[in-house]
N, C-alpha and C positions, 0 to 999 in steps of 0.2 A: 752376328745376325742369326737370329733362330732361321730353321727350316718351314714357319708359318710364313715369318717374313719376307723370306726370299720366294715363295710364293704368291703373295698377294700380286694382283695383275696392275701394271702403273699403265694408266689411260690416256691414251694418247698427244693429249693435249696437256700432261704432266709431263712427260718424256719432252715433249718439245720448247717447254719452259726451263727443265733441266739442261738443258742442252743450249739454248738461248744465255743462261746466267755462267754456264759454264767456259761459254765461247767469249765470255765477256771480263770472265777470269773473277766473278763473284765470289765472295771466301764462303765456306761451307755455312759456318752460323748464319750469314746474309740469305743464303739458298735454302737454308732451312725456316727460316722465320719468313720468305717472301709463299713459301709452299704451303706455309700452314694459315696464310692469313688466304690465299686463295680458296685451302680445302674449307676455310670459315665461311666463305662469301656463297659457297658451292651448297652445303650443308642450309644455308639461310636461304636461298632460291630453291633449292631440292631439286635441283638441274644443272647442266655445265653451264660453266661460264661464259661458255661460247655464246649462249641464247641470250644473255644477258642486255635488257636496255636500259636506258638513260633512269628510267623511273626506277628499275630495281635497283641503281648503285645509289638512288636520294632516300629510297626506303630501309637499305641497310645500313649507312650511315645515321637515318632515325632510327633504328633498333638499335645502333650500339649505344648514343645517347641515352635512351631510355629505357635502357638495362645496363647504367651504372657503369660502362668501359668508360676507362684512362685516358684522359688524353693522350698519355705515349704509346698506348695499346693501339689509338685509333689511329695515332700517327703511323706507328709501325704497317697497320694495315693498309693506306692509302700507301704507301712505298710499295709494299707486295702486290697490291692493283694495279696500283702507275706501271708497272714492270710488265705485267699480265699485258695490259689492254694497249701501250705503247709499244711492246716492243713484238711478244707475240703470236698476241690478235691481230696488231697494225688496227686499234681502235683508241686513237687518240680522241674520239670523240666523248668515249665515255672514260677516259682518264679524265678530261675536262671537267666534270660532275663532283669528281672526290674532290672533299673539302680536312683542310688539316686542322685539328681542334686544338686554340690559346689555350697556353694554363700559363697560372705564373710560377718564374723562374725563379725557385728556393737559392738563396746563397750556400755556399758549399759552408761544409764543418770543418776546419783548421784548427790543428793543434799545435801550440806555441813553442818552443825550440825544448823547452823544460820537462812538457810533457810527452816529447817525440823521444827524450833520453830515457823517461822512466817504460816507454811501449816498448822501446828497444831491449833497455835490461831486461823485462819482466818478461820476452820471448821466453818460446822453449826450447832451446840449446841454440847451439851454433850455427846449424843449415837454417833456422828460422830467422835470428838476428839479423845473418845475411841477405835472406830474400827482404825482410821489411828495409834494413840497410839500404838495397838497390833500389827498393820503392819510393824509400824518401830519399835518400842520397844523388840518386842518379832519375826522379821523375818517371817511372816506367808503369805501365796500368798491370796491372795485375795480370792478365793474360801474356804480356811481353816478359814480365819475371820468371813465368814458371816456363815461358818456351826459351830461356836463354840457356846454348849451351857451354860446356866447358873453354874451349876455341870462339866466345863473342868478348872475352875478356882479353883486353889489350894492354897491357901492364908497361907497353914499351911509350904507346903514344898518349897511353892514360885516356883512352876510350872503352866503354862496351857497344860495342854491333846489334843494332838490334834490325833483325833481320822481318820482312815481310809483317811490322806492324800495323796499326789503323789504317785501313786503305789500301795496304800492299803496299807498302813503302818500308824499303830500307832508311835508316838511320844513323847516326853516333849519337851516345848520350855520354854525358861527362862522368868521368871513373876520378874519384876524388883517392888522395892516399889514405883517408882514413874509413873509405869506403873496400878501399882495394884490401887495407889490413882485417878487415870483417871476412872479408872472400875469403882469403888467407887461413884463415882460424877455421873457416868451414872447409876449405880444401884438406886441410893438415887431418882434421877429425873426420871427415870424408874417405880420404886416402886408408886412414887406420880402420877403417869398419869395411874398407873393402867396396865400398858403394859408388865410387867416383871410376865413370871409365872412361879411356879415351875418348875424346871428341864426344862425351855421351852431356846429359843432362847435367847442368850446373846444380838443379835442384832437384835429385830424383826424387820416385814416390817411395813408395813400400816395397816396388817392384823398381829396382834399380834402371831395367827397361824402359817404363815410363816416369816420364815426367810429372812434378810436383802437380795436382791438381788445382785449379782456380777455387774452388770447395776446401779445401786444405786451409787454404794460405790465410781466407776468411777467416775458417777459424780460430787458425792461430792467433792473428789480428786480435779478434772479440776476447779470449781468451788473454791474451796480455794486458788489454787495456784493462780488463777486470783485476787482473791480478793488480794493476799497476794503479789502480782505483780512479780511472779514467772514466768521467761520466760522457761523456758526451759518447754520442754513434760514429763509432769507429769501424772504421774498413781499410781494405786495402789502398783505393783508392782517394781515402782521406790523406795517406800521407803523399801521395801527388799532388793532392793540393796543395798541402801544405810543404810542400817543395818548391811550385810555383810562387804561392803567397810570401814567402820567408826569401826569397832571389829579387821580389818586388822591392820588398822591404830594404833590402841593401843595395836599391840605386842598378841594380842591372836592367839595362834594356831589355824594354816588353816586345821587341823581337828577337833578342836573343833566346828569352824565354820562350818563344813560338815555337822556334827552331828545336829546343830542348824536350819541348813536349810534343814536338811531331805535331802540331795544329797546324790542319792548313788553309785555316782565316785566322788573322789576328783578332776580330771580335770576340772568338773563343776565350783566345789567353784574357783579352782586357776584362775579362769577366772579376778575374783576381786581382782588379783596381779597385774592386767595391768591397775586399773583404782584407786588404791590405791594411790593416790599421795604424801601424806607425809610416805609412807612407801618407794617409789621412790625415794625423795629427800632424806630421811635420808642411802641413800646405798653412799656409799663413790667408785666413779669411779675409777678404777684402774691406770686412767690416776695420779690420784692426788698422788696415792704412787709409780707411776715410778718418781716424780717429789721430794718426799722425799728421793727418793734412787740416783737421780742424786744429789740432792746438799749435800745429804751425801758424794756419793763420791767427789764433789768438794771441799770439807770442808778435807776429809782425805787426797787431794793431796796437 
């Protein structure tokens, strides 16, 4: 933090939202995204929040509308409010006012077993293969791969630890052996460049200190699937899905699945019921057994 920043004066009614989201064990990115959708709402009244009534939270929700924000922008911001005005203002009155804005819900991009071998080959080296490995192999969000360290890998009970993921929530995710043989290959070439330290980062950066960035692993991503002549939009997070979608496909339970992705609504996971396709094709339409019971009956007349 520069010396400008540590001097800006934080105003009293930010101090005490910090402190509100902190007591409440909020993760930092939550407390920073609830902060800046407050200093929005602040900026749009040109006065605190505190003064704020019913009409100014219906008139800034019609400014976002009407200067083109996202639905998940607006969403994001009625979360930052809801916190503000509920918890502390104690003004649940005008938390009542925010409204969260429908969009419709895109199906996720899934790549087929065929084209998860050629993103894998076409990484760049071995600590890359291995993070995408862990992304599709063991289901983990991109945030959870670059913060795994050397000690969440369980070799004995054939788990990885994933510590304080979505929500704060500890987990296990399944460590397959030909996932754990991927580790392996990057441990060994890890070990030899001197980069892997005790109990340190599974995936360091540049700076063996910190960990692989969430920016990084992106790129990497984009970067393979190019080389690997992968059209579709590719990310990190695509091969989570198509972790989930491909455990669908083979008859595992959609709550085991739940469990595996750390969702804690199953309507989340059932989302990969609609992009399953050999789970699709193998349902027998009911047209086809009106079709067996019509030539039944023409057969018994």
């Amino acid at each position: 933090m520069s010396q400008q920043q540590a001097s800006v004066p934080v105003s009293p009614l930010r101090r005490r939202m910090l402190d509100d989201m902190a007591m409440r064990g909020l993760h930092e990115d939550t407390q920073r995204n609830y902060i800046m959708s407050v200093r929005n709402f602040a900026a749009f009244l040109g006065r605190s929040p505190e003064t704020a009534t019913p009409e100014d939270v219906r008139r800034f929700q019609i400014h976002q509308a009407d200067s083109g924000v996202q639905a998940p922008t607006i969403n994001n911001a009625v979360s930052g409010l809801r916190f503000l005005f509920n918890v502390t203002l104690d003004r649940p009155d005008l938390s009542r006012r925010l409204v969260l804005a429908r969009y419709a819900q895109k199906l996720p991009t899934v790549l087929n077993v065929e084209e998860v071998g050629r993103l894998l080959e076409a990484a760049r080296g071995p600590k890359y293969r291995a993070a995408l490995g862990v992304a599709y192999g063991a289901g983990l969000r991109v945030s959870e791969v670059v913060g795994l360290r050397t000690g969440d890998i369980d070799s004995t009970r054939m788990l990885i630890r994933v510590e304080q993921g979505k929500g704060r929530k500890d987990r296990n995710a399944m460590l397959s052996p030909q996932l754990l043989e991927l580790l392996r290959q990057w441990w060994r070439e890890g070990r030899r460049r001197g980069v892997m330290l005790p109990q340190g980062w599974l995936f360091p950066g540049k700076n063996s200190l910190e960990p692989l960035s969430t920016r990084q692993l992106c790129r990497a991503v984009h970067e393979a699937a190019e080389t690997a002549g992968i059209r579709k939009r590719v990310s990190p997070h695509t091969l989570r899905h198509s972790f989930a979608t491909h455990l669908l496909e083979q008859d595992v339970d959609i709550r085991v699945i739940q469990v595996l992705l750390g969702h804690s609504k199953l309507n989340t996971t059932a989302l990969y019921a609609r992009v399953a396709t050999r789970t699709i094709r193998a349902v027998t339409s009911p047209l086809e057994r009106l079709k067996l019971l019509m030539e039944g009956a023409d057969t018994g007349a």
